[in-house]
N, C-alpha and C positions, 0 to 999 in steps of 0.2 A: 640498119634500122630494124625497129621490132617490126613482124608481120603485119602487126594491125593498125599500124601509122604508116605503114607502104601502101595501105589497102584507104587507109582512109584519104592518102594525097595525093593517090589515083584516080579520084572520086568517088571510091565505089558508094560511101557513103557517111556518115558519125563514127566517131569510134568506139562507142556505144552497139551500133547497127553491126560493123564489122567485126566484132568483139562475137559477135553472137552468129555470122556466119562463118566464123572458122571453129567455134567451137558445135557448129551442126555438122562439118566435114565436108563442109564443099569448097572449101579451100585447096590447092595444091601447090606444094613449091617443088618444080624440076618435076614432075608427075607424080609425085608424093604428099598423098593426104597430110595436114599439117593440123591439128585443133588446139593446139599453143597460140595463143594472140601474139606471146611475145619470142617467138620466133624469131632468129637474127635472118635477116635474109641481106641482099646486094640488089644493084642495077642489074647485075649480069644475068641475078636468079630469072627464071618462068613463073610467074606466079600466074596460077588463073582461078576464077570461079564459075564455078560449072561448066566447067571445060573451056570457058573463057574467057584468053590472054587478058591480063591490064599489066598497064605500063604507068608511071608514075609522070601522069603530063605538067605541060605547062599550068600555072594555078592563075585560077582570074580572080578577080573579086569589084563588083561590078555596085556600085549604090544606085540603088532604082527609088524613084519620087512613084506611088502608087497612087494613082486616081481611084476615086468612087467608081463599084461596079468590075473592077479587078479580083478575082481570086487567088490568094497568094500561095497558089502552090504549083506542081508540075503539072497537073492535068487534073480538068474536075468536069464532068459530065453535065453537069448542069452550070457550068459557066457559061459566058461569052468569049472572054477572053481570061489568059492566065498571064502570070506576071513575069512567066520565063521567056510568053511569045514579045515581051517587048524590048526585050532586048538580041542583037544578032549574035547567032549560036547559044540562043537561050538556055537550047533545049539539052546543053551538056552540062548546068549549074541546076544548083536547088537553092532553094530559097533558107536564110539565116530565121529558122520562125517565124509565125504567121499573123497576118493581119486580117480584120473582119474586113467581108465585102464592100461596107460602108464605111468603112475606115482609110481614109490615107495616110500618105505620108512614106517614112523610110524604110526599105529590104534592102538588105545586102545577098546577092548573089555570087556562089562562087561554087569551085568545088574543089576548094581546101576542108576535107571532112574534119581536120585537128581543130581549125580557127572555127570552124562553126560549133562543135562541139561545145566549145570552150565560151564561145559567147553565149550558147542555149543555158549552158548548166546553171541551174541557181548556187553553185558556192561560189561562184567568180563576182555576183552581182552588178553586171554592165549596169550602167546610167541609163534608162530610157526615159525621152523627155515630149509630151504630148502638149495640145494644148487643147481644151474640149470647151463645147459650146453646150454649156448646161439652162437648165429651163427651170429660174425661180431666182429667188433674191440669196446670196453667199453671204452667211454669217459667219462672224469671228469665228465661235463654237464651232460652224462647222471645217471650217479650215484648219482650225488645233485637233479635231480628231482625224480630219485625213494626213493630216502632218504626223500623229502619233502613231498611224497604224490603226485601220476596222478590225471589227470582227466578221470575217464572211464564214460561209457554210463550210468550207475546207481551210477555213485554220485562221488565225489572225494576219493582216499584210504586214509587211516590214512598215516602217518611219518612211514618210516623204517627204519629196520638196514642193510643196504648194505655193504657188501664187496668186492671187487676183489677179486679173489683167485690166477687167472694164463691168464693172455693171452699170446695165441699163435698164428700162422698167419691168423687161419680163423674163431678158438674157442674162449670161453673164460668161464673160471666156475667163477660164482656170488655167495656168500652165503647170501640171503635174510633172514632176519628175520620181520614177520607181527603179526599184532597182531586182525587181523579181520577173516572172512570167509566167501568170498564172490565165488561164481561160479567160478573157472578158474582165480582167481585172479593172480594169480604169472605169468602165462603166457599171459594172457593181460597185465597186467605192464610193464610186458618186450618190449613185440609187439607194446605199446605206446611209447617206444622210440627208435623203430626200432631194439631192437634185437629178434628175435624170438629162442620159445626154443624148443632145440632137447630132451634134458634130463633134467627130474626133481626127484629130491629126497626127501625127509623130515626126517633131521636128528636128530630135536628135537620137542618134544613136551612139553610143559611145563618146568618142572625140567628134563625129562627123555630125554637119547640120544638111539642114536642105537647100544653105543658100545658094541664090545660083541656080536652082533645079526644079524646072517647072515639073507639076503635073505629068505622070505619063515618060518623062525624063531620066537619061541614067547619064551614069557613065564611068569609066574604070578610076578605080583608087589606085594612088600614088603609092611607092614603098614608104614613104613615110607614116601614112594613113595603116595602113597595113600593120604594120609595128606600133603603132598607136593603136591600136583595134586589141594589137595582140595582149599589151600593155592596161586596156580600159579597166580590167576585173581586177588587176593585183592594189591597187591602192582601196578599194571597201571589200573586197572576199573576208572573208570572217567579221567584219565591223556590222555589217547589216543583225548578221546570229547573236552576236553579242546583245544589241540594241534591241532584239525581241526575245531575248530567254527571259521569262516569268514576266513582271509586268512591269508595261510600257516606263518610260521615262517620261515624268510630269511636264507638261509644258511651261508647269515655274520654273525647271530646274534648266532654262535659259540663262545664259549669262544675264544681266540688264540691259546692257545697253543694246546685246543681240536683241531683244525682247520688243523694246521699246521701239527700234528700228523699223522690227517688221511688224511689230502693229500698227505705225506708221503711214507704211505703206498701204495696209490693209485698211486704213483709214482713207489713204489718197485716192485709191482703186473704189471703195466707195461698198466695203462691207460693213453691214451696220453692228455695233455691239449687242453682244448678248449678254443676258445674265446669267453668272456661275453657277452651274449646276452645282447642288448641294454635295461636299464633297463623300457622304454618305451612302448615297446612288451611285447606279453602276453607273462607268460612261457611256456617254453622249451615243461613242461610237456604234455602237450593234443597232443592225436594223436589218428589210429584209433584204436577201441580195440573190443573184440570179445562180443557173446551175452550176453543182462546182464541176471543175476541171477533173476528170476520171483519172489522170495521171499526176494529179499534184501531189504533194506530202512523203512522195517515195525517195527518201534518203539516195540518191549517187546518179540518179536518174534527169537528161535533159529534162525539158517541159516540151514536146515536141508539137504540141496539140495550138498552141498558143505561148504568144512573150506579153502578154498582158495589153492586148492593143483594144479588146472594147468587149 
């Protein structure tokens, strides 16, 4: 196998990360600087970093349910607790992208650097599915522009799957589904169409849901699950790019009876109609939104900062 998928299902790290320590020279195979990523090496080879051996372990992959007040990463000084120390032998996986402190819901733990890789990258576009507890009344218009894609400060979002779930006189839960991962994306989107949000969750990831899985909860994935994971990106990786080159795709240009359906619903759930914005104005969509992501927009590059959780 190449050096730098030896390196990354050893754990050392991304293959992105390890990409970038063997071409600084601190790599060695058999006591031989190596700065080729793609190096053929063996089991039999010595490969080490910085003088120290890795060996290509056994791979976990671990789904973690994160409570509120969880920091989602290896170690953070100003936490209480981190999302490695909840599960046992935490402290040999890293976390699949990060969730806000006030944010629950699903991580994947492991340390297969290729699968995570692969899940982080925005060209694969995994499914991620939230459900937020926003504060104001959900109108139609606002749910055709979060469906179409915002404008935020680092770039337009891809198309999502919105839903109503329930309004009530001053709430209302949304189930978003994105397929990007950008800093605080879910709760800028919102805050772009004026609803801001109280509570956010992430009930799916890829194939996997949280059912089953309290709060605080984990537990190892199945090979099946695993293969599925691997699988998540190849059915929308390029359908996402397609759908945002130049401008959005009209919300007329619904089939009808798609249309009808989910206005329907968005009737049942109890968004009230809005009036059509003039179709001479820009849309609905632009408004203000929070800081952007300092690593988003970079062509070939994970989003390592955030997967879009708040």
């Amino acid at each position: 196998m190449n050096l730098v998928v030896f390196l990354a299902r050893a754990g050392v790290g991304s293959r992105r990360s390890c990409d970038e320590l063997i071409r600084e020279g601190v790599v060695t195979v058999n006591d031989e600087v190596v700065t080729f990523p793609r190096h053929k090496v063996s089991h039999d080879d010595v490969v080490a970093v910085r003088g120290e051996r890795v060996t290509v372990r056994e791979l976990r992959y671990v789904l973690v349910n994160k409570p509120r007040g969880v920091a989602s990463t290896r170690s953070d000084p100003h936490a209480d607790k981190v999302i490695v120390d909840l599960v046992p032998g935490g402290r040999a996986l890293f976390p699949v992208g990060r969730l806000d402190v006030d944010t629950t819901g699903l991580i994947i733990l492991t340390n297969d650097g290729v699968l995570a890789n692969r899940l982080m990258h925005p060209r694969y576009g995994v499914p991620k599915t939230y459900v937020a507890r926003v504060r104001g009344k959900v109108s139609r218009r606002a749910l055709g522009t979060l469906r179409q894609g915002v404008d935020l400060e680092d770039g337009r979002t891809a198309p999502a799957d919105v839903r109503l779930r329930k309004q009530s006189a001053k709430t209302a839960l949304v189930e978003i589904t994105i397929h990007e991962g950008r800093k605080r994306q879910v709760r800028r989107m919102f805050q772009s169409v004026g609803l801001p949000v109280e509570e956010l969750s992430r009930r799916r990831y890829g194939p996997l849901s949280d059912k089953g899985l309290e709060p605080g909860g984990y537990r190892e994935l199945a090979g099946d699950e695993v293969e599925a994971l691997r699988r998540a990106g190849e059915q929308v990786a390029g359908e996402v790019a397609k759908e945002t080159e130049g401008s959005p795709v009209p919300l007329a240009a619904e089939a009808p009876e798609a249309r009808r359906e989910r206005l329907a619903e968005d009737e049942r759930a109890g968004a009230p109609e809005m009036p059509a914005a003039p179709s001479a104005e820009p849309d609905a969509a632009a408004g203000e939104s929070g800081a952007p992501d300092a690593g988003a927009g970079r062509s070939g590059e994970p989003d390592t900062a955030g997967d879009g959780s708040a």
